[in-house]
C-alpha positions as CSV (number, residue, x, y, z in Angstrom):
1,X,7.2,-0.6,-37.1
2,X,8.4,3.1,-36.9
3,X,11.8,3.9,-38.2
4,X,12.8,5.4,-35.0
5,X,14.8,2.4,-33.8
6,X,16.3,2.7,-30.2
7,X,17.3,-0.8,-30.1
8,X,17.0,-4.2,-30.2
9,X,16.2,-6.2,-26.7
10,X,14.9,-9.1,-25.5
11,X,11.5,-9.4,-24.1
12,X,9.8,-12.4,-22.2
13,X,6.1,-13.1,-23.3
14,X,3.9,-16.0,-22.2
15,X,4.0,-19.7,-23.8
16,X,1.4,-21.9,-21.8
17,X,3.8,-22.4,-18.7
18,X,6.8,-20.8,-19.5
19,X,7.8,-17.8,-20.7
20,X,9.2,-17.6,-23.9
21,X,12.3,-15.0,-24.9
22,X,11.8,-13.1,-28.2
23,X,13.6,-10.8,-29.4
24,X,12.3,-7.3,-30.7
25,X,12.8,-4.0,-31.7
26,X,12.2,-1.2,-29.1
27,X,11.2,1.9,-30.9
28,X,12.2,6.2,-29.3
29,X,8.9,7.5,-28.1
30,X,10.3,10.7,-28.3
31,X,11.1,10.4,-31.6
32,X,7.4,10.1,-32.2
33,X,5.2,13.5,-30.9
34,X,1.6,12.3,-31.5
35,X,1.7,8.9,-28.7
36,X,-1.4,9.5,-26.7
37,X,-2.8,7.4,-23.7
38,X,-6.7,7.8,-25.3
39,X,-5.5,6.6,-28.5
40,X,-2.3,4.1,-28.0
41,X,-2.6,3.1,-24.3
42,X,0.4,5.5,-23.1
43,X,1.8,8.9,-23.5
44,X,4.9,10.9,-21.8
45,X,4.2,14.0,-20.1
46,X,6.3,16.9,-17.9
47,X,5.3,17.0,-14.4
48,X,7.1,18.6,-11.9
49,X,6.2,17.5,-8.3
50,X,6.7,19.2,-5.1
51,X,8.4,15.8,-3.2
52,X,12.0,15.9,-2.4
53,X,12.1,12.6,-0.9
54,X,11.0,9.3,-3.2
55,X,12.0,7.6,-0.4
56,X,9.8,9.1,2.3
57,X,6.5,7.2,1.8
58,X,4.5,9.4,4.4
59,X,6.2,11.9,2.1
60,X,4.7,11.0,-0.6
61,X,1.3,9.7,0.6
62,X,1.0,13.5,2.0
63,X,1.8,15.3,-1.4
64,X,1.8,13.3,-4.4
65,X,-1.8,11.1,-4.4
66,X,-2.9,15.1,-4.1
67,X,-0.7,15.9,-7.4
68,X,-1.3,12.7,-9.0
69,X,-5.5,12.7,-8.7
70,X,-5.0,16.5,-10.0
71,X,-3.3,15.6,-13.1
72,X,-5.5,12.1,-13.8
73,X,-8.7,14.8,-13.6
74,X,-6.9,16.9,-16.1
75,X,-5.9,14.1,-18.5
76,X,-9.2,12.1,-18.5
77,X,-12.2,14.6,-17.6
78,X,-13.4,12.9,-14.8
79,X,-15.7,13.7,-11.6
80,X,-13.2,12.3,-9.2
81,X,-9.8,10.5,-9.0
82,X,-9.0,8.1,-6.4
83,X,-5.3,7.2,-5.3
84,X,-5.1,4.8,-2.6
85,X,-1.8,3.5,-2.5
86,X,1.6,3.4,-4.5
87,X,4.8,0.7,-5.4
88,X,8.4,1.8,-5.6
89,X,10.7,0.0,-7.2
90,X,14.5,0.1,-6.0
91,X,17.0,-2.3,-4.6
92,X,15.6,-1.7,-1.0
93,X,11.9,-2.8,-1.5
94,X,13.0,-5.4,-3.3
95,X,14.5,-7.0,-0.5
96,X,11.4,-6.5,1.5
97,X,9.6,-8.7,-1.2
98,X,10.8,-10.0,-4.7
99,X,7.6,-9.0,-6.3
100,X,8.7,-4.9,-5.9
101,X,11.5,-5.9,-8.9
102,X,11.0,-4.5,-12.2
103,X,9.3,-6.9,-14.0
104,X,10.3,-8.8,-16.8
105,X,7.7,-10.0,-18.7
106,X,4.8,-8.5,-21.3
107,X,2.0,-7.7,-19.1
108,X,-1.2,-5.6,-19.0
109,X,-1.9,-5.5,-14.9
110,X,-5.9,-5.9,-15.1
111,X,-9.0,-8.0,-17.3
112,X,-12.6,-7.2,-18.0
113,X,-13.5,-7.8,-13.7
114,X,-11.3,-5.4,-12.6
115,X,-13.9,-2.6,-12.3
116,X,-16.2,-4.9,-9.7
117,X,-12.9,-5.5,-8.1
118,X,-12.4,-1.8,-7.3
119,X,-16.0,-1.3,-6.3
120,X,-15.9,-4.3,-3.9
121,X,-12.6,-2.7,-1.9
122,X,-13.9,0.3,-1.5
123,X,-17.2,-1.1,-0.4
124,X,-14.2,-3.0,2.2
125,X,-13.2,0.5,3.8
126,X,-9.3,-0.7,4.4
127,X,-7.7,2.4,5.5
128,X,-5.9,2.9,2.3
129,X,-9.2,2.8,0.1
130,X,-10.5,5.5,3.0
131,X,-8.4,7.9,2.7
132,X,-8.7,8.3,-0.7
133,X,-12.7,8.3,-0.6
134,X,-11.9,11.4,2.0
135,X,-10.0,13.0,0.0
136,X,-12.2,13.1,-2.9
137,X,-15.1,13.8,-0.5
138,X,-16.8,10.2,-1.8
139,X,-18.4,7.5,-0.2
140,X,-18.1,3.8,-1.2
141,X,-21.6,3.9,-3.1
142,X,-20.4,7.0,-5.3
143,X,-17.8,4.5,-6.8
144,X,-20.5,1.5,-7.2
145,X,-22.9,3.9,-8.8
146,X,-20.3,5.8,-11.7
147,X,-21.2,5.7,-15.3
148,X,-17.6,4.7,-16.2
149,X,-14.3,4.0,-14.4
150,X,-11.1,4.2,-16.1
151,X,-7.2,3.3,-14.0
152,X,-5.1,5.6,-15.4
153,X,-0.9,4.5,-14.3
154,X,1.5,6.9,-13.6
155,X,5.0,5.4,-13.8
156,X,7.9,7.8,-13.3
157,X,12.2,7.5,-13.0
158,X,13.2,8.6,-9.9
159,X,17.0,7.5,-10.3
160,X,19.5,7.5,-12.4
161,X,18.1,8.7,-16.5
162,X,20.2,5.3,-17.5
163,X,19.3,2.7,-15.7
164,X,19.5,-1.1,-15.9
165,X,15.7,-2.4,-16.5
166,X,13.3,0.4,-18.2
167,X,10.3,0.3,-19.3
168,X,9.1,-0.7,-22.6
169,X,5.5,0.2,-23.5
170,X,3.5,-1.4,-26.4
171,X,0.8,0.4,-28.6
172,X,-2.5,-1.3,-27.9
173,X,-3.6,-0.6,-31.2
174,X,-1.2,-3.6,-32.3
175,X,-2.6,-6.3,-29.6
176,X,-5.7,-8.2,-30.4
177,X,-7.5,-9.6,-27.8
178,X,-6.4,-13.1,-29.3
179,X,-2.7,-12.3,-28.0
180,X,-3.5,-11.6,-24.5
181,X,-4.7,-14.3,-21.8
182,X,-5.7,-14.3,-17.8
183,X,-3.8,-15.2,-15.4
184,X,-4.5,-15.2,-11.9
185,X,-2.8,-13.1,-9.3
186,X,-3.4,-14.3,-5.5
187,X,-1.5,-12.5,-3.4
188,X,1.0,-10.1,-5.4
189,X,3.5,-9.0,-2.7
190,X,2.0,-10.8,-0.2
191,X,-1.4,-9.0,0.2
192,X,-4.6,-10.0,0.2
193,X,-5.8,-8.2,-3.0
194,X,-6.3,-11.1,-5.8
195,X,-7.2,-9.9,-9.4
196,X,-6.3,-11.0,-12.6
197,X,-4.0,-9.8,-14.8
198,X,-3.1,-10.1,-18.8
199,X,-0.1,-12.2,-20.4
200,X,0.6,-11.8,-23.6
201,X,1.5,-14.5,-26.2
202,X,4.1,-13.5,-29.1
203,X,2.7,-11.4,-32.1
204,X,2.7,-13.6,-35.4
205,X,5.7,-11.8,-37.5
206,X,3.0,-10.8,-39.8
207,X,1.1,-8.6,-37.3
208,X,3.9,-7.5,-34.8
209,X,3.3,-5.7,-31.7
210,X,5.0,-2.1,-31.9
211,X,7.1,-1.2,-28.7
212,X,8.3,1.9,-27.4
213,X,10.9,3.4,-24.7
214,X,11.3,6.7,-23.3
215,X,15.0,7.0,-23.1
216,X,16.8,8.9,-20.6
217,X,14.0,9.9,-18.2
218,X,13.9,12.3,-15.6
219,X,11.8,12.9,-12.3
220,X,10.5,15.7,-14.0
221,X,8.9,13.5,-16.5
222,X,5.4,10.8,-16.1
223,X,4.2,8.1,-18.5
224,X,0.8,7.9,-18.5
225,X,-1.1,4.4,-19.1
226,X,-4.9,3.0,-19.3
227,X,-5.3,-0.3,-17.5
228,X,-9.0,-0.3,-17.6
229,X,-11.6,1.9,-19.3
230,X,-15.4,-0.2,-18.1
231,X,-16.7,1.7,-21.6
232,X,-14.1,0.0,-23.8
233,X,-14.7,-3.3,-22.2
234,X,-18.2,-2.9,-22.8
235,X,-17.6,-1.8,-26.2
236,X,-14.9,-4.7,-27.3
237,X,-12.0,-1.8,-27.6
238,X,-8.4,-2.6,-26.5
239,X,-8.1,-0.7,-23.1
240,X,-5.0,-2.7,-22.1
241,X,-1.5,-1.1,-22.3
242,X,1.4,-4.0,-22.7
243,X,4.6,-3.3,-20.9
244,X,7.7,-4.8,-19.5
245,X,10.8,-3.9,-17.9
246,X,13.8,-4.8,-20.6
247,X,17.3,-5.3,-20.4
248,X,18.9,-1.5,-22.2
249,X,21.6,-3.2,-24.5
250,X,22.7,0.5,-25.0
251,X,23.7,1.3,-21.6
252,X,26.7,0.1,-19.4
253,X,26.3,-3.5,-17.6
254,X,26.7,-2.1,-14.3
255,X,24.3,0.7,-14.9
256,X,22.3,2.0,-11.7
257,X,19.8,-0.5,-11.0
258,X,16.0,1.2,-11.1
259,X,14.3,3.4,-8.6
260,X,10.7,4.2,-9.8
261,X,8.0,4.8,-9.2
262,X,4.1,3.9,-9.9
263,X,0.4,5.1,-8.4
264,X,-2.5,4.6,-9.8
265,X,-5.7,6.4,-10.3
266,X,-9.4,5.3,-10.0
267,X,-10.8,8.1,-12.7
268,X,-14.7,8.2,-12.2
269,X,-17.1,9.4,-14.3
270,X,-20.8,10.2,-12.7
């Protein structure tokens, strides 16, 4: 573990059918300059965006799948990047469904099958998937026939720096495959979109997992994160990022709650 120590929180991590609370020490990623997405599954980056509105979702369907393919083409090298769709997270859209709250447990969002996945809703044409196929000037059989696909995340603060749930990344170099486990997603905020995601079981204290917060972040600011490379499942590599949304013991309890915000981009190689 780095000596950078921001704190020490508690974080909720699988145990057959319950979670299980462990506490752990939640190192400052910007204490540390080298973090990169290719190499430890995340990595913080300045980007300035032209929306004015986080709140405006035709807002920032118009301007910021545009901005956010741009800088996934730039950060991985490839052909073409889809965005079809994005979550926020805020005490509004929580209330339209509970599943838009931060959440609180270790997590990587997608297994091995996630790449068919993709392939099969584009092949689906919803008007989401569409759009971004437009954009990109692709059909569906351009995304069935690339060499590679890699979902690159891009979660960013759009509220207050201090807030009451952040999020807490975890270096993929420290999880074996023998710590993480499918689990089945049916329906996650009510759609119709089932996948599978990863848990994660507690590290033994002889190999711990190494966590990481960006304190204090700003709209000006992204964190990066690989969900899925096909050539590291093919090649046995850890392509999942762990992360979780943690209770900051070094901020006020009645901090802001969180307003973020997260898209994701289908990075295709050809």
């Amino acid at each position: 573990m780095d000596s950078h120590e921001y704190c020490s929180a508690t974080l909720n991590y699988i145990g057959g059918a319950q979670t299980v609370s462990i506490e752990v020490p939640i190192n400052n990623a910007r204490m540390k300059a080298d973090l990169s997405w290719q190499k430890h599954g995340f990595q913080l980056l300045r980007h300035d965006s032209a929306v004015t509105d986080w709140d405006n979702r035709a807002g920032v369907t118009s301007v910021h799948y545009d901005e956010i393919a741009t800088l996934a083409k730039s950060l991985t090298g490839c052909d073409a990047a889809l965005v079809a769709g994005h979550i926020s997270r805020n005490p509004e859209q929580v209330g339209v469904h509970e599943d838009y709250a931060p959440i609180q447990f270790v997590h990587s969002d997608f297994t091995d099958n996630y790449g068919q996945l993709v392939k099969e809703r584009y092949l689906s044409a919803d008007e989401e998937s569409a759009r971004a196929l437009e954009s990109e000037g692709l059909q569906a059989a351009d995304v069935v026939r690339a060499k590679r696909m890699i979902i690159l995340q891009l979660w960013r603060n759009v509220g207050a720096p201090e807030m009451d749930l952040p999020l807490a990344f975890c270096d993929a170099q420290t999880v074996p495959r023998s710590d993480i486990h499918a689990i089945h997603v049916p329906n996650y905020a009510g759609g119709d979109f089932a996948f599978d995601a990863f848990g994660v079981t507690p590290a033994p204290s002889s190999s711990p997992h190494s966590w990481y917060v960006f304190p204090s972040m700003r709209s000006n600011e992204v964190v990066a994160f690989r969900t899925y490379d096909s050539d590291m499942v093919a090649s046995g590599e850890a392509y999942w990022t762990p992360h979780s949304a943690f209770q900051d013991p070094t901020v006020d309890a009645n901090a802001p709650r969180r307003r973020s915000i997260e898209l994701r981009a289908t990075c295709l190689f050809f």
